[in-house]
N, C-alpha and C positions, 0 to 999 in steps of 0.2 A: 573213725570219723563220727560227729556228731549229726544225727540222721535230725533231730529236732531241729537246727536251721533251717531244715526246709520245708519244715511243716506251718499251720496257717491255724491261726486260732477259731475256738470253735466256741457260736453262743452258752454263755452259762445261763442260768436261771436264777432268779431271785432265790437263794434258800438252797442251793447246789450245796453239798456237803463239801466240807474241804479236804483235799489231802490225809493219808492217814499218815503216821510215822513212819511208817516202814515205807509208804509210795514215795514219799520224799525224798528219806535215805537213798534209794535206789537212784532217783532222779540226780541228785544231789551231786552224782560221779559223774554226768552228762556235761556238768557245767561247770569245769574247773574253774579256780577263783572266788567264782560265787560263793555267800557261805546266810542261814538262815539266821534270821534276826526277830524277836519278838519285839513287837510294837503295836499297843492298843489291847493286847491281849491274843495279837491274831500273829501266825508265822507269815514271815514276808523275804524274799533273796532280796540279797543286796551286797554291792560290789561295787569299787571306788575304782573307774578308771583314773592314769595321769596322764599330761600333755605335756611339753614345756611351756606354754604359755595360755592366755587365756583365752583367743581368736582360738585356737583350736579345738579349746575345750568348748567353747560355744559352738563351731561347725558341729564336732559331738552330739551336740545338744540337740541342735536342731535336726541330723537325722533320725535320734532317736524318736523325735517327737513325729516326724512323717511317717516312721515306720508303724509309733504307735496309733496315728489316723489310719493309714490306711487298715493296720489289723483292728481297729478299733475298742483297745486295749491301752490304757494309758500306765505312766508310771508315777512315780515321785523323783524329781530330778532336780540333784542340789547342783548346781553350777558356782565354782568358784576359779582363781585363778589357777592354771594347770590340774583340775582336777573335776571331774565329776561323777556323782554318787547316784546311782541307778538303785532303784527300791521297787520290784515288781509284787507283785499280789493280785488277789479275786474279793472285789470289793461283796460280790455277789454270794461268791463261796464263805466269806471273815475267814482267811487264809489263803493258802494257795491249792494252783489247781494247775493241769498239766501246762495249760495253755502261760503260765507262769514259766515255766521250765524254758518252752518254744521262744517266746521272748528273751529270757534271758542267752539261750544257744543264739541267737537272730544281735542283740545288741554289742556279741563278743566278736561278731562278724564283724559288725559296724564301727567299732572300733581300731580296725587294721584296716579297713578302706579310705 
């Protein structure tokens, strides 16, 4: 079972170092599906949930987006018909950081609710 669902993001600091390769990889087995993506220079997860339609994938949508007010943690979220693309990162770290990880174990939840 994946213990990062239940964990809560924690503040980064401007200039937080990001993830090394190796903390990644390890991470990276936590959260099947997901897989890392470069964009801007920086690694970032990212994973294409489907729906069959697009109401659904907007409900989708919008809890990812409460979840990410309440952890105060946002994503980049493509919404199209039956389908949306979740793209976590640490604006603060230019990559990822664990709290990257927890979000993603947390929006794999919220996609089977």
């Amino acid at each position: 079972m994946n213990e990062l669902k239940n964990k809560s993001c924690r503040p980064c600091r401007k200039g937080s170092a990001p993830m090394s390769a190796g903390e990644i990889e390890a991470l990276l087995k936590t959260v099947p599906e997901w897989r890392v993506v470069v964009e801007g220079g920086e690694n970032r997860l990212q994973r294409t949930f489907t729906f069959p339609d697009f109401l659904q994938a907007l409900a989708f949508t919008n809890r990812i987006g409460q979840l990410a007010e309440a952890e105060g943690h946002h994503p980049k979220l493509i919404t199209e018909w039956g389908r949306v693309t979740v793209v976590w990162w640490t604006h603060s770290a230019n990559g990822l950081h664990r709290n990257d990880f927890i979000m993603a174990a947390r929006t794999g939840e919220l996609a089977s609710a």
